[in-house]
N, C-alpha and C positions, 0 to 999 in steps of 0.2 A: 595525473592529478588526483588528488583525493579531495573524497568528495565525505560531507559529513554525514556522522550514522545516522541512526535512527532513534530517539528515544521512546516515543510512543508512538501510537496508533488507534484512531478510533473509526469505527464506521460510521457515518451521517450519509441516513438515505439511505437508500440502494442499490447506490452503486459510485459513491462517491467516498474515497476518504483522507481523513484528516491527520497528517504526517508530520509531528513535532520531530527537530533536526537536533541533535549537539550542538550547533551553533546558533541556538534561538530561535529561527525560522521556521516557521509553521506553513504546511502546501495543502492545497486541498489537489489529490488525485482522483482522476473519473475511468474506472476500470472497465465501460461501456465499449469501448475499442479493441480492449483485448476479449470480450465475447465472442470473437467472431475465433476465435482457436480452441480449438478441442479442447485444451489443458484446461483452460479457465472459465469453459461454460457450468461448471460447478455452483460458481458465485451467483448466479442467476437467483440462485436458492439461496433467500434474505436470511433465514436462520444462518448457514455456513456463511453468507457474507458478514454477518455480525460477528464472529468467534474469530475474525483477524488476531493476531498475536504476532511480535515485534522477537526475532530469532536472536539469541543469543549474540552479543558482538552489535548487535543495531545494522548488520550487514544488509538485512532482508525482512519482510514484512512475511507472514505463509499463513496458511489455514490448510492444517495438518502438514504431512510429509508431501503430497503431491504437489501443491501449488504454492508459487511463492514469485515475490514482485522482488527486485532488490533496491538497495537504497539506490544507485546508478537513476534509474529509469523514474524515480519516486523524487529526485532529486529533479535531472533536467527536465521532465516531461509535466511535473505539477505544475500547479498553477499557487501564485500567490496568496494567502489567504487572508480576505479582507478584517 
C-alpha cells in the first residue's frame, strides 16, 4: 500500500508534532513513546525537537542525519488532528 508523503512538518509543544500529508490530512504525532530508545532520546532537547525538517521525497521527517521517523509510522500511528 502506499501511503502518502509528507509535505510539512511542524513542532507544537514538546513533544508533539504536526504532520501535513499530500493528500490534505493533517495528524498530530506524540514522539513521547519513542523516548524510551536510545536513538530518539535526543529529542528530549526542545531546541533539537524544534529543527524537525521534512527529508526530501516527504518519505520521512529527521533532525539531522541520526534520527528520523518515516512517513509509514507518521501516517498509521498519528492521531487526527482536530
Amino acid at each position: 500500500m502506499n501511503y502518502p508523503k509528507i509535505n510539512n512538518v511542524q513542532a507544537i509543544g514538546e513533544r508533539t508534532l504536526k504532520v501535513e500529508f499530500d493528500n490534505q490530512q493533517i495528524k498530530k504525532y506524540d514522539v513521547t513513546p519513542l523516548l524510551k530508545r536510545k536513538m530518539f532520546q535526543p529529542l528530549k532537547n526542545p531546541v533539537l525537537f524544534k529543527s524537525v525538517k521534512v527529508e526530501q521525497g516527504g518519505y520521512a521527517i529527521s533532525w539531522g542525519k541520526e534520527i528520523d521517523i518515516s512517513e509509514y509510522e507518521l501516517w498509521c500511528n498519528g492521531e487526527p488532528a482536530t
